[in-house]
C-alpha positions as CSV (number, residue, x, y, z in Angstrom):
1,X,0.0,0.0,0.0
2,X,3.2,1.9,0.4
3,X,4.4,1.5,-3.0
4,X,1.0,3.1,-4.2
5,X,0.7,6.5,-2.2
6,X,4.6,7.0,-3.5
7,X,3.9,6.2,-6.7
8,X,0.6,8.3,-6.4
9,X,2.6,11.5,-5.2
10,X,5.4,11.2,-7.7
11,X,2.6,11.0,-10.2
12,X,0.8,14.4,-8.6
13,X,4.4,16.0,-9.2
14,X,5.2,14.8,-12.4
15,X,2.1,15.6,-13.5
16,X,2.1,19.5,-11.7
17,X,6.1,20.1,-13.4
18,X,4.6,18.9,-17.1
19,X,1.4,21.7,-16.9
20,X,3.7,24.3,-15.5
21,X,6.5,23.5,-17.9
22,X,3.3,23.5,-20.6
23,X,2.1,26.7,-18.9
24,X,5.2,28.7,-18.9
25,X,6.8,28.0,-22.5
26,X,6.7,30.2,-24.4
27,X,6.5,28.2,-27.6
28,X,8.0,24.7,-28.8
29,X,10.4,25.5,-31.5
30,X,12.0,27.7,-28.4
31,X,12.4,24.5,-26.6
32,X,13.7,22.9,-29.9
33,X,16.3,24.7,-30.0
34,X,17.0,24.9,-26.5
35,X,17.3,21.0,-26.8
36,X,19.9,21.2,-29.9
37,X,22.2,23.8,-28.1
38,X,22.0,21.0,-24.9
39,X,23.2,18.1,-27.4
40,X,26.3,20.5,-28.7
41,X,27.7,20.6,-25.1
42,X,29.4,17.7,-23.6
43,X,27.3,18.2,-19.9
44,X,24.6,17.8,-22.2
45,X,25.1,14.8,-24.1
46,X,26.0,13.4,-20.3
47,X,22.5,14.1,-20.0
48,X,20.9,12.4,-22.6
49,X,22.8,9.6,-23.0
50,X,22.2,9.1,-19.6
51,X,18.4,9.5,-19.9
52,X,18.0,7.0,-22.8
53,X,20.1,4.2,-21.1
54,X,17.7,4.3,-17.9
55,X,14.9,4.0,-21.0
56,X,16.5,1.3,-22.9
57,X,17.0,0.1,-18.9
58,X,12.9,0.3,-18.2
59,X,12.2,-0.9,-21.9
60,X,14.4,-4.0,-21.1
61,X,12.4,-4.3,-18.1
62,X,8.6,-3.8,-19.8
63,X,9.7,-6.6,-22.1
64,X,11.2,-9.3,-19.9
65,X,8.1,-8.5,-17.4
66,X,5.5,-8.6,-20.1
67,X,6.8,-10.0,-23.2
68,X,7.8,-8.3,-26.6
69,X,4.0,-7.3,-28.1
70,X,2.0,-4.4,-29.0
71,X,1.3,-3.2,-25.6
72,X,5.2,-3.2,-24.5
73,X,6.2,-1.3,-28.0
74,X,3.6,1.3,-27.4
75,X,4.4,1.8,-23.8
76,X,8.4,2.2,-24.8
77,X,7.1,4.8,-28.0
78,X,5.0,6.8,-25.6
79,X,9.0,6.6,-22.8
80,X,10.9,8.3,-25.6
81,X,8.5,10.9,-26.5
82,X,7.0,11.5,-22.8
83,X,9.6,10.8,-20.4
84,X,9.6,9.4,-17.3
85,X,6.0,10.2,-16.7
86,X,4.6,7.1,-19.0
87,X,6.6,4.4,-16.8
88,X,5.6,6.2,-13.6
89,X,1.7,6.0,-14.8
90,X,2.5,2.2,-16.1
91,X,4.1,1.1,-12.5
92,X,1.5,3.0,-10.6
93,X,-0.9,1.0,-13.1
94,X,0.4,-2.3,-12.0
95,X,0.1,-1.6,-8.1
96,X,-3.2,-1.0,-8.5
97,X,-3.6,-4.2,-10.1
98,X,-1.7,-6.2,-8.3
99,X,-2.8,-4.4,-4.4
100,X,0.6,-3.1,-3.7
101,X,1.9,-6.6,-4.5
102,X,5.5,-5.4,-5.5
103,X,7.4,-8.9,-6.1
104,X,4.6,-9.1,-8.8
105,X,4.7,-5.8,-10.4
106,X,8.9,-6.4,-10.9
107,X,8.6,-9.7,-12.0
108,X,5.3,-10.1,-13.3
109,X,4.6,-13.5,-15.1
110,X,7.8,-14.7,-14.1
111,X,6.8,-14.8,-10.1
């Protein structure tokens, strides 16, 4: 039961940063190129490699707990293009599910 009221609050957070970030901008193409002049510096590339290895890490994850299908494609499309949000919504998905059962949201059908 834990597990689901952190999960819950990280949720309520992530969701509150994405409106204000949504909120505040200005425009995309500003963030565009705010994102190009970040992959010309070295600090950050750091960054983003280091944010799509934890994906590939949770993708690898999605697919040994679930299998390699439709539903574990589009949740790892909607990762890349979303963030960190989509597996936060997907893990607070599966402790619903499963009551707080935590063994069985990590492992799933391989308990």
């Amino acid at each position: 039961m834990k597990a689901i009221i952190y999960t819950s609050i990280l949720l309520a957070a992530f969701t509150s940063i994405m409106v204000w970030g949504l909120y505040t901008s200005p425009d995309l193409s500003a963030e565009m190129d705010k994102l190009k002049a970040m992959a010309t510096d070295r600090t950050g590339m750091l960054v983003l490699s280091d944010l799509y290895i934890g994906f590939l890490i949770l993708a690898g994850w999605i697919i040994y707990r679930d299998g390699f299908g439709i539903k574990a494609l589009i949740i790892i499309a909607l990762m890349m293009v979303l963030g960190n949000f989509v597996p936060l919504i997907y893990i607070l998905y599966l402790l619903l599910k499963t009551r707080g059962d935590v063994w069985q949201v990590l492992l799933g059908k391989n308990v």
